[in-house]
C-alpha positions as CSV (number, residue, x, y, z in Angstrom):
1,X,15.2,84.1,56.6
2,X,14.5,83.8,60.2
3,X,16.0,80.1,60.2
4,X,19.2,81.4,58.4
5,X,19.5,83.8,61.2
6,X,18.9,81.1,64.1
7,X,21.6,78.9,61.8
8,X,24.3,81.6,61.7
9,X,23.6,82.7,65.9
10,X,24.5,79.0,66.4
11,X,27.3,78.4,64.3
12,X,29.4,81.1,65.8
13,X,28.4,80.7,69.4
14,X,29.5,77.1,68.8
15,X,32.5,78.4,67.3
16,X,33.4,81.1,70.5
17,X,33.0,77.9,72.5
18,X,35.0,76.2,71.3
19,X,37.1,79.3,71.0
20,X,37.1,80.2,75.1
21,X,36.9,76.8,75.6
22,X,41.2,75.9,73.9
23,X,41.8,79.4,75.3
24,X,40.7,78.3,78.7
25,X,42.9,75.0,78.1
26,X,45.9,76.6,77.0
27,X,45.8,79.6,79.8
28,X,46.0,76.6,82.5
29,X,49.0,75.3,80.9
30,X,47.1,71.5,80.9
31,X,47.6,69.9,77.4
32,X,44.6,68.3,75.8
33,X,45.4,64.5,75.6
34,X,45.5,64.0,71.9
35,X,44.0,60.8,70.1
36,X,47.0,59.6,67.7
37,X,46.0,58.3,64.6
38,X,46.1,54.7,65.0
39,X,44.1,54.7,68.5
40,X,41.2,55.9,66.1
41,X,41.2,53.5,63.5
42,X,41.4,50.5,66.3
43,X,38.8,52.4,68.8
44,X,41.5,52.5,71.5
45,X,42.7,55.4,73.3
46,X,46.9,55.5,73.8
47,X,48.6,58.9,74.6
48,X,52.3,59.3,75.3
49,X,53.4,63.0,75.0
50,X,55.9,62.0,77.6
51,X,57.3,59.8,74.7
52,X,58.0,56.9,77.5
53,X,56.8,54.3,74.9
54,X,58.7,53.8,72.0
55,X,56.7,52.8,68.7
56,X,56.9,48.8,69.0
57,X,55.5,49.4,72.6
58,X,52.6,51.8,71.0
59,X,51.8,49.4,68.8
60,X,51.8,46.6,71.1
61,X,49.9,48.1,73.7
62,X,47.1,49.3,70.9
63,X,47.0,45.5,69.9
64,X,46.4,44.1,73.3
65,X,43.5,47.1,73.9
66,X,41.7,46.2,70.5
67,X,41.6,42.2,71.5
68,X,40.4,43.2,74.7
69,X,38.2,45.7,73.3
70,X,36.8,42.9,71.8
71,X,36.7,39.9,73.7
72,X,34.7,42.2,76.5
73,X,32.4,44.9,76.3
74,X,35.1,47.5,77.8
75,X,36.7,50.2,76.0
76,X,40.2,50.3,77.5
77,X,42.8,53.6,77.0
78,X,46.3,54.7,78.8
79,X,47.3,58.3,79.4
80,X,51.0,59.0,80.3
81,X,51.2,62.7,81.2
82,X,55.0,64.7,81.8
83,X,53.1,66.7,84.6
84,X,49.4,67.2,86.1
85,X,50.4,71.0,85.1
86,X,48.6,72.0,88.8
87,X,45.5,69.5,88.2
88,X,44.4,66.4,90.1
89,X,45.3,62.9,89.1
90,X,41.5,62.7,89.4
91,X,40.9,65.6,87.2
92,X,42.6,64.5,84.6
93,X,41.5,61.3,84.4
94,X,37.7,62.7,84.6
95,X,38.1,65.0,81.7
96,X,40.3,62.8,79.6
97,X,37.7,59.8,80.1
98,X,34.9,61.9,79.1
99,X,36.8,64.2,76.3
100,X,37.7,60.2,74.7
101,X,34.1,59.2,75.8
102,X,35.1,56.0,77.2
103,X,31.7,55.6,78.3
104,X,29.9,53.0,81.0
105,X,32.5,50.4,80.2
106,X,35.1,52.3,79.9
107,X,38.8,51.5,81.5
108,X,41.5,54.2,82.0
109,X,45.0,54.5,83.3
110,X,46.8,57.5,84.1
111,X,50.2,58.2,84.8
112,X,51.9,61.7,85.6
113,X,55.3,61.2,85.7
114,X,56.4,64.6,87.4
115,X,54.2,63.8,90.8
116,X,54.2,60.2,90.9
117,X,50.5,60.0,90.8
118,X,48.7,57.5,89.4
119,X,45.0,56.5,88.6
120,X,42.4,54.0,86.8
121,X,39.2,55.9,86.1
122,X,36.4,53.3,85.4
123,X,32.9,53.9,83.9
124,X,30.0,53.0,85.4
125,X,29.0,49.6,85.1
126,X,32.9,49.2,85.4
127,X,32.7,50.0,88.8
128,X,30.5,48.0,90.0
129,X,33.1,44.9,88.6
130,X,36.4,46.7,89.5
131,X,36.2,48.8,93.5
132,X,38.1,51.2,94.5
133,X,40.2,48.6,96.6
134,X,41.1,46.3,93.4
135,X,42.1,49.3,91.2
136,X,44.6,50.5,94.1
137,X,45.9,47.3,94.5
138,X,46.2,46.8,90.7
139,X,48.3,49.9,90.9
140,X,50.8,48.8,93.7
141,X,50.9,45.1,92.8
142,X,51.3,45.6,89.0
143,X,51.9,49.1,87.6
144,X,54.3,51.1,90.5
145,X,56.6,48.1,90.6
146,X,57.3,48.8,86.9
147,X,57.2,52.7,86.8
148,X,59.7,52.5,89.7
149,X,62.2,51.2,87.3
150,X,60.8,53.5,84.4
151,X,59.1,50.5,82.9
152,X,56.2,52.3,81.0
153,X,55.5,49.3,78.8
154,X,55.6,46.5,81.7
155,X,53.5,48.6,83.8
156,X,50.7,49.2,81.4
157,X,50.5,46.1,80.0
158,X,50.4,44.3,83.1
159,X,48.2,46.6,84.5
160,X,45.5,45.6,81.6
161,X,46.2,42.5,82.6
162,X,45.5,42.6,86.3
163,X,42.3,44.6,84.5
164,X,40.9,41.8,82.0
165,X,41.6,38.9,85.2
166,X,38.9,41.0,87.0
167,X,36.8,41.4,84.3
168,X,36.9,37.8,83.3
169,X,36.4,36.8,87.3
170,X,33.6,39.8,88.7
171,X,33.9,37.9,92.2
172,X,37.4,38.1,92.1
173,X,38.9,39.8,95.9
174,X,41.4,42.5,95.8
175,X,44.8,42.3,97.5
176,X,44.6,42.4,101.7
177,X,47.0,44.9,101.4
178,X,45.9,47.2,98.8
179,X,46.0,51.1,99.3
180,X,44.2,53.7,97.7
181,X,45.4,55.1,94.9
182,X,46.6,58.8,96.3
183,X,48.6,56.9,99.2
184,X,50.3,54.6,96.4
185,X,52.6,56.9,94.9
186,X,55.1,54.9,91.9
């Protein structure tokens, strides 16, 4: 009886978690990125409430992902966001590459349309391949010049480009005249 009792207490304090935890979410105004789908059948993370992609794109971006997925050891996945709805870049990417668990090897891109912000939030082992420095320059070389002509599609996919060269090439430099990310506005 006592176990039934210890069963029950932590059933519905994991449900009232859960509970404050969307109420919490929802009070901010911050959607939950949403796994569509067919990003979890192919173990790849691809998000567009903005709508920027149409489905040809979608499907083409979740391709490229999966033979990435596996051809490496990373876990790639692309976020495009109307608005930060009052958060970080950084925050977003942090909760949204934990909430899709991502993990060590994990690879994500971020875009917020509304305040032309932009990020790639790396596990781990991830950053010890891709700095700070290469990811910034990844962003102005090969993802900005696209989302300044509301490219979605070219922008991402490049950028997973620019992301698998590094991977393939650990050694290789970043740009001489790469920024970071927050002073690289698309």
């Amino acid at each position: 009886m006592r176990a039934l009792r210890w069963l029950v207490s932590e059933f519905t304090f994991s449900v009232g978690v859960m509970i404050l935890g969307a109420t919490a979410l929802a009070q901010t105004g911050c959607t939950q990125p949403k796994t569509s789908h067919e990003a979890v059948r192919h173990a790849v993370h691809l998000d567009d409430p903005s709508a920027k992609l149409t489905a040809e794109q979608r499907a083409q971006l979740i391709a490229k992902l999966e033979r990435a997925r596996t051809t490496t050891t990373s876990t790639f996945g692309a976020l495009i966001v109307p608005s930060l709805q009052g958060e970080t870049v950084e925050q977003v990417a942090e909760r949204t590459f934990n909430l899709w668990q991502l993990g060590d090897n994990g690879i994500l891109v971020v875009v917020a349309i509304q305040e032309r912000k932009s990020r790639i939030e790396t596990g781990n082992a991830v950053q010890r391949l891709i700095t700070d420095d290469q990811a910034s320059a990844i962003i102005v070389e090969h993802l900005n010049p696209h989302l300044r002509q509301g490219d979605f599609f070219g922008g991402l996919d490049e950028t997973f480009d620019a992301v698998r060269a590094i991977l393939a090439e650990p050694g290789k430099a970043a740009s001489p005249h790469a920024t970071r990310y927050e002073e690289a506005p698309h």
